[in-house]
Each structure stands twice: as structure tokens, then as C-alpha cells.
VOPAGU-2260 file (C-alpha; in pm, 1 decimal, decimal comma):
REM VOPAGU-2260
SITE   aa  ch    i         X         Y         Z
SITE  UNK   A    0       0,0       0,0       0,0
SITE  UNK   A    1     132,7     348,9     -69,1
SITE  UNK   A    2      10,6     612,3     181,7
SITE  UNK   A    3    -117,7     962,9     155,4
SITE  UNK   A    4     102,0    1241,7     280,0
SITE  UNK   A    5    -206,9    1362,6     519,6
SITE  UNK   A    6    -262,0     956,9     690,4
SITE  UNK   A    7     142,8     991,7     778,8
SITE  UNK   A    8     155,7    1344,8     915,8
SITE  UNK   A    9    -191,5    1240,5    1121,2
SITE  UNK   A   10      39,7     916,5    1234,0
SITE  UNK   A   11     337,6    1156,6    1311,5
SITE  UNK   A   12     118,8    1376,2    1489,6
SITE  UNK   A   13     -35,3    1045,5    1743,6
SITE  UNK   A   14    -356,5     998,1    1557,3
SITE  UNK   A   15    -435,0     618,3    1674,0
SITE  UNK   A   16    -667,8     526,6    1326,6
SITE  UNK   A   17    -312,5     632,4    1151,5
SITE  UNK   A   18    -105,1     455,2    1330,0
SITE  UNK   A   19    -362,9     120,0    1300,7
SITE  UNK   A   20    -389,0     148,1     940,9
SITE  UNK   A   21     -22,8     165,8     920,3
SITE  UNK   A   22      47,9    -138,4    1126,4
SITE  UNK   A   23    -224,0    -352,2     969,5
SITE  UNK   A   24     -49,8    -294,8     581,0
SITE  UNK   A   25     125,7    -568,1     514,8
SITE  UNK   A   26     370,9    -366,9     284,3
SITE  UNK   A   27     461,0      32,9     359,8
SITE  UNK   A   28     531,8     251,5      37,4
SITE  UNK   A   29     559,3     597,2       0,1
SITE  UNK   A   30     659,1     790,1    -369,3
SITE  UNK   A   31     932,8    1034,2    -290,9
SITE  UNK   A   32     717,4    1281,4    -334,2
SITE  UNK   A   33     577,2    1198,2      -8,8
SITE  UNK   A   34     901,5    1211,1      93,7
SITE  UNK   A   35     960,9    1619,2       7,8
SITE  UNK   A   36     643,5    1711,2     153,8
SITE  UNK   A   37     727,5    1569,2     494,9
SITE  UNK   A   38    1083,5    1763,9     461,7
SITE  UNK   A   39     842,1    2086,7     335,4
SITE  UNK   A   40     718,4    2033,6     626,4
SITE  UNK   A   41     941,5    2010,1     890,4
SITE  UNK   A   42     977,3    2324,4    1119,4
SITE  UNK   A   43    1339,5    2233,0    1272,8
SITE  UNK   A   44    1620,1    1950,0    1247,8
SITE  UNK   A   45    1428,9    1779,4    1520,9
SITE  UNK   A   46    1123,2    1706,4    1303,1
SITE  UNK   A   47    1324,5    1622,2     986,3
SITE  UNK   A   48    1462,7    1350,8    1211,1
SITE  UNK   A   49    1163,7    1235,4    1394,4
SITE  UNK   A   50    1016,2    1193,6     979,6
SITE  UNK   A   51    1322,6    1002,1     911,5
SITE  UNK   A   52    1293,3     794,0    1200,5
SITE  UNK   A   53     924,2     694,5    1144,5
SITE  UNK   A   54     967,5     616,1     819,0
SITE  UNK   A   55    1287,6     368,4     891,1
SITE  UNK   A   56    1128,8     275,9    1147,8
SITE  UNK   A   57     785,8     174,2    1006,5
SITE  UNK   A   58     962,7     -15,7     753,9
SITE  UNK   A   59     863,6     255,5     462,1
SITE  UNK   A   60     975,9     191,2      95,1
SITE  UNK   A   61    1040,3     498,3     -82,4
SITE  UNK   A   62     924,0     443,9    -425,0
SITE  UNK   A   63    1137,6     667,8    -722,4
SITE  UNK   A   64    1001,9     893,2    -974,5
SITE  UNK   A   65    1038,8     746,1   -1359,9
SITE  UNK   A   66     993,0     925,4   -1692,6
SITE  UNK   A   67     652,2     680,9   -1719,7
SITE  UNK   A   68     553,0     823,6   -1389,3
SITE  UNK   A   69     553,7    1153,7   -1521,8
SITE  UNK   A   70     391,7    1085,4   -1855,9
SITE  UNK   A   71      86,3     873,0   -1653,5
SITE  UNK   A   72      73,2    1236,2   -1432,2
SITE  UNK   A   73      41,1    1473,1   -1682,0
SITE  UNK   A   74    -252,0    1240,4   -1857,6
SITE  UNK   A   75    -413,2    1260,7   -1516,0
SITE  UNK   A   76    -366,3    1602,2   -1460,1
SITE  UNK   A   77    -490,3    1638,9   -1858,0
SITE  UNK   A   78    -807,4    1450,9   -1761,9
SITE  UNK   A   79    -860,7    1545,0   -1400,6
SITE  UNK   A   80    -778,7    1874,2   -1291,8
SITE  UNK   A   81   -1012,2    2120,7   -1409,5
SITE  UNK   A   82   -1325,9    1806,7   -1231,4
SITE  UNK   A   83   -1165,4    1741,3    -934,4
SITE  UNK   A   84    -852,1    1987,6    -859,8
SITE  UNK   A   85    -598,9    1721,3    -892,0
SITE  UNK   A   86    -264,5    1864,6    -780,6
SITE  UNK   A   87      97,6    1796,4    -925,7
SITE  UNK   A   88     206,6    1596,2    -647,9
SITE  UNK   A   89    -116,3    1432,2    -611,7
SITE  UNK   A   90    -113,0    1283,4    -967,5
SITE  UNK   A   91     228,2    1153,2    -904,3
SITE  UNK   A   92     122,2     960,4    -634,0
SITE  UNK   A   93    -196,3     839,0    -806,7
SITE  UNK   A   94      31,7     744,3   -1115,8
SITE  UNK   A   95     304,4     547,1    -857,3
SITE  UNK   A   96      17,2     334,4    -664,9
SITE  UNK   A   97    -136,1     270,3   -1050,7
SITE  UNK   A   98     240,8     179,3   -1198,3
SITE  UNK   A   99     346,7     -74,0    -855,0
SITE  UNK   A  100     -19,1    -215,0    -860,0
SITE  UNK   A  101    -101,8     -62,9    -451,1
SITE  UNK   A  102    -378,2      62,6    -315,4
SITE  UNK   A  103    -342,7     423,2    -216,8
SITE  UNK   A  104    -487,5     536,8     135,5
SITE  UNK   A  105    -599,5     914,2     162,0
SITE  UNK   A  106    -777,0    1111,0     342,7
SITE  UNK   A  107    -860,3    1328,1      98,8
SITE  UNK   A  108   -1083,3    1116,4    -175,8
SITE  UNK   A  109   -1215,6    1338,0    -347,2
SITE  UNK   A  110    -931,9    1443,0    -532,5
SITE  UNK   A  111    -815,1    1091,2    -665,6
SITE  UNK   A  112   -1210,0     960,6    -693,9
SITE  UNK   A  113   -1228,6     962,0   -1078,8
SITE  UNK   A  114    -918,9     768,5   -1211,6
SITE  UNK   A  115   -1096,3     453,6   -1251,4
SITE  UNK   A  116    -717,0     224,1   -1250,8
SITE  UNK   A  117    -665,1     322,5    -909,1
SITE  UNK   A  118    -691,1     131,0    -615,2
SITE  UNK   A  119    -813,5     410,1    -369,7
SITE  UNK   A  120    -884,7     345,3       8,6
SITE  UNK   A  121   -1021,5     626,5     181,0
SITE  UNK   A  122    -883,0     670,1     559,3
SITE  UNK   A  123   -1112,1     869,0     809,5
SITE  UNK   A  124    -908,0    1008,8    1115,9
């Protein structure tokens, strides 16, 4: 399963239904694009390590970004923005879960809803 940016900074931040869902997958991905928003988001050295330290922790793959990644993005983006106000980074997760054949956990549905090849889970905190 690849994970949402929002289910890992609920985890980070103690939410129990993140940290369950977490434990319960039997595999932990995340696109490196996850990756750079939890460093966009760290306020100090001291979270940037605590992020680092979950993720080795947790056992977290970090899954690359390819030239077909991209190209599967940008035909998202083509057919999804303007509906749903797919984002950038949102598409490249959408098109890493779709290429490594995972389910993708969010909290925010809405955005990923339409693109019918994904396998979308929707987490509730």
C-alpha cells in the first residue's frame, strides 16, 4: 500500500486510526514525493529527524520517480484537474500506486475519486 502524505503526518502527529492502518499494511510505500512534503514540512532539524525515524522505522519503501511516472501524471492532470482539482504531487502519487499495482490510502478522496485504474482506500481520522 502506498500512503497519503495527510494519513502519515496524522500518524506523526499520534492519531491512533493512523497509526492502526499503518500497522495492519502488510507492505509500507511511500513515492518520494511523499518524501519532500514531509521535509516541506518540517519546522526544525528535530522534526526532519523524527520523519526520518518513522519512516525507517515503520519499515517505509520509498518508491522513485520514472519518466513513465511523469507521462501517466500529466494524462491525469490532462483529464482530471479542471473536475476534481488534482494537484501535481497528487497525480504523481496516483500514477506510482497505478504503476506498482497498490492501493493508495488518503484522506482526501475526493481528489483521486475519478481515475478509474486506481486502487483508492479512503482513511477517516
Amino acid at each position: 500500500m502506498i500512503f497519503d502524505t495527510d494519513v502519515l503526518i496524522w500518524a506523526l502527529k499520534g492519531n491512533k486510526r493512523a497509526a492502526e492502518a499503518i500497522d495492519a499494511a502488510k507492505e509500507r510505500h511511500i513515492s518520494v514525493i511523499n518524501y519532500m512534503e514531509l521535509i516541506c514540512g518540517a519546522r526544525d532539524k528535530a522534526e526532519l529527524r523524527a520523519v526520518r525515524s518513522f519512516l525507517k522505522d515503520m519499515g517505509f519503501s520509498i518508491l522513485p520517480l520514472t519518466e513513465n511516472l511523469g507521462l501517466r501524471a500529466s494524462v491525469y492532470l490532462e483529464e482530471y484537474f479542471l473536475a476534481t482539482g488534482l494537484s501535481l504531487a497528487d497525480a504523481l502519487l496516483a500514477a506510482t500506486a497505478v504503476a506498482h499495482q497498490l492501493a493508495f490510502l488518503t484522506g482526501n478522496a475526493r481528489h483521486f475519486k475519478r481515475i478509474s485504474e486506481l486502487t483508492l482506500k479512503t482513511f477517516r481520522p
